[in-house]
C-alpha positions in Angstrom: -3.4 0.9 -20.3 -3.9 4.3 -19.5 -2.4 7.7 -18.2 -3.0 10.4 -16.1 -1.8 14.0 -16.0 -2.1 15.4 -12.6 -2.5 19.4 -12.4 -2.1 19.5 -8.7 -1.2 18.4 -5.8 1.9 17.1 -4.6 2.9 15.3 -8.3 1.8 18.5 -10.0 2.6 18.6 -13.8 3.1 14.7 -13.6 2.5 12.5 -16.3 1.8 9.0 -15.3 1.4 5.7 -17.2 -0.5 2.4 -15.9 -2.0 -0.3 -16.6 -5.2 -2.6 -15.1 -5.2 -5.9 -15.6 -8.3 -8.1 -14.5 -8.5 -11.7 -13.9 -11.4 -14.0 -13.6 -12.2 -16.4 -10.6 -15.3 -18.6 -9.7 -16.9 -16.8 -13.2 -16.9 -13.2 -11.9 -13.9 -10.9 -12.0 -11.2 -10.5 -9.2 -10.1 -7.4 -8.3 -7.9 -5.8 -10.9 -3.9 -5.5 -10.6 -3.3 -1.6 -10.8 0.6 -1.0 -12.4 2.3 1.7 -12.5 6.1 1.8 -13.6 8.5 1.0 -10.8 9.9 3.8 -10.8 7.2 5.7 -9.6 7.5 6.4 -6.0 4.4 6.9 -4.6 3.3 5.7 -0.6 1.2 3.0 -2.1 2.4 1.6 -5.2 5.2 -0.9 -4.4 8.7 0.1 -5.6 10.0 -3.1 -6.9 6.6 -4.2 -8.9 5.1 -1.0 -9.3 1.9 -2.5 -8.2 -0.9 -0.1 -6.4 -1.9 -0.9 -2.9 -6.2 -1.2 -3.5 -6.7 -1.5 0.2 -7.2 2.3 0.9 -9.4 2.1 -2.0 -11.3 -0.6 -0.4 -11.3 1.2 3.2 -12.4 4.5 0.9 -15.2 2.6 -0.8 -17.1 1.0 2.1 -16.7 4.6 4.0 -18.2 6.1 0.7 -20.7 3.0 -0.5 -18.6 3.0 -3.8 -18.8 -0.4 -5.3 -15.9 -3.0 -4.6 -17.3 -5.6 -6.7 -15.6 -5.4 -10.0 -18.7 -6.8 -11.6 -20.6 -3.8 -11.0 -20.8 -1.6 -14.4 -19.9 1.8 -11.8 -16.5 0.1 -10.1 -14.2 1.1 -13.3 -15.1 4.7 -12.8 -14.9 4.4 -9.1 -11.2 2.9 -9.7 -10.2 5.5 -12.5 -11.6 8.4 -10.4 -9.3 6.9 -7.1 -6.1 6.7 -9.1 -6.7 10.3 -10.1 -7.1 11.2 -6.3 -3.9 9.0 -5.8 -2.0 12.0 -6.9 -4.0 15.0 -5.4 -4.2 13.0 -1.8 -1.7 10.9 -0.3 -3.1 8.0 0.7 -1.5 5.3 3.1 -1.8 1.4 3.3 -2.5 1.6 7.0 -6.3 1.6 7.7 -6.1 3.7 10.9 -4.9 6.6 8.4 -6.0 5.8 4.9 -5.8 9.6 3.8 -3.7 12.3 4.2 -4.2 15.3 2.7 -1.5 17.8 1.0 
């Protein structure tokens, strides 16, 4: 679990719990499940789960050769440093415009 505490941007002065959860498949780790409360609304987390879209972070990360592989000891801080930006950027679930910025 974790928070954040956004000093710009469009959730300014916003304090933000969530929680990663990783699983384990074939012996490596999956990608993790990014929460955030439900009530959080926010263009990529879902509304009714409160689970974060990681596809712009994917689309980001092959743009920016930031690992996707959760095995790699740099993807936490790749992920913790997105969710941070998730709040000073808008980003979208749709490929064509991953990132719109405020």
């Amino acid at each position: 679990d974790g928070v954040l505490f956004v000093r710009s941007g469009p959730y300014a002065t916003g304090i933000f719990r969530f929680s990663i959860q990783f699983s384990i498949a074939s012996e490596h780790l999956a990608l993790p499940t990014v929460f955030f409360p439900p009530i959080l609304l926010h263009p990529i987390v879902e509304p009714a789960s409160g689970r974060l879209n990681l596809l712009p972070y994917l689309a980001l990360a092959q743009e920016s050769h930031m690992p996707t592989d959760p095995d790699d000891p740099a993807f936490l801080c790749s992920l913790l440093r997105f969710l941070a930006d998730c709040f000073l950027f808008l980003y979208t679930s749709d490929a064509a415009d991953d990132l719109l910025c405020v």
